[in-house]
VEXRO-797423 format. One record per residue (C-alpha): x negated, y negated, z. Coordinates in steps of 0.001 Angstrom, whole numbers, plus 500000, padded with zeros to 6 digits. Layout:
# VEXRO-797423
XYZ...
***
This chain:
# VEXRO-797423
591436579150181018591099582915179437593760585146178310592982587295181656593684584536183609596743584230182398598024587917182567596404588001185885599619585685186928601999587693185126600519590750186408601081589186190372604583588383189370605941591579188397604058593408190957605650591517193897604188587751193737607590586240193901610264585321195832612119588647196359609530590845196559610550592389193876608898595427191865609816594076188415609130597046185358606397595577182478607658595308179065606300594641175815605262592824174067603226590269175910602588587441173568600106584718174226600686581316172529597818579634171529598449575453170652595325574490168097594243570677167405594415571220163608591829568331163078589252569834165406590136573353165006589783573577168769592630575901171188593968572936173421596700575471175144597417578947176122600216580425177465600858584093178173604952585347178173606390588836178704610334589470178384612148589738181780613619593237181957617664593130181709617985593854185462616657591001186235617741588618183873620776587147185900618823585954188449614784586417187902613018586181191456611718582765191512607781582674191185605569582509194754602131581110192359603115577551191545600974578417188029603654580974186912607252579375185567610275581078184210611171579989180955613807580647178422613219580273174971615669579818172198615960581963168932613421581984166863612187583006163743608459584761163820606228586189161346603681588309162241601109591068160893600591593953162715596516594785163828595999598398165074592422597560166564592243598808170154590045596137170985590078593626167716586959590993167811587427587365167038586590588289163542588958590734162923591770588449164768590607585726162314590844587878158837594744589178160170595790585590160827594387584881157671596337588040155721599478586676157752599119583353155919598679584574152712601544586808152856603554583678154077602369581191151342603348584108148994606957583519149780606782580009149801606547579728153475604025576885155297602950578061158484602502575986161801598948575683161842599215574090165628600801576742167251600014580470166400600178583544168843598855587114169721600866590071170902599894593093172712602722596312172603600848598959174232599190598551178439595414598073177753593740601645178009596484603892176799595050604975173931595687603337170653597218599216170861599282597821169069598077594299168251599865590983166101599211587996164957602306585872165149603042581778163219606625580783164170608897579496161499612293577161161148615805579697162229
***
């Protein structure tokens, strides 16, 4: 499934595809995890995420599209590299991830090859984006 298919859902969720109705405010960033058979070098998963505004953080309106889940994750420790393409290609995404790793072998650190993600700060068509390339490490 693409990345638009995935922000599609998110998109239906915040703009009233849930329980409650509810109008819920986009925020940034949205990251996209990406879950990589290292041996194949093939994308086996993607999931797209965006943080749940404070408002609605007590008690998130539950989802009405049985493809879109609420989900808490724990702390965690990400390193990322910022890409200020407005529309980066594949090449471009690869020589950032790339950068990212060298910087993180430069401090000793081993990334997660498996799981890596993308992260998008700015609503596509508002000018200039604000684009990373994100490995997660150990807290």
């Amino acid at each position: 499934l693409s990345k638009q298919w995935y922000q599609r859902r998110v998109r239906g969720y915040i703009s009233g595809a849930n329980a409650d109705g509810a109008k819920i405010p986009m925020t940034a960033p949205v990251v996209t995890v990406y879950h990589m058979n290292t041996t194949t070098q093939k994308i086996t998963s993607a999931h797209t995420y965006f943080y749940v505004p404070s408002a609605f953080q007590a008690a998130p309106p539950q989802p009405t599209d049985d493809t879109v889940q609420l989900v808490t994750f724990e702390r965690q420790l990400v390193y990322s590299r910022a890409i200020g393409d407005r529309y980066p290609s594949e090449a471009r995404w690869s020589k950032t991830f790339q950068e990212l790793i060298a910087s993180m072998m430069k401090e000793g650190v081993t990334p997660n090859y498996s799981v890596f993600a993308t992260a998008g700060y700015t609503r596509p068509g508002f000018g200039q984006q604000r684009n990373e390339a994100m490995y997660f490490g150990e807290v």
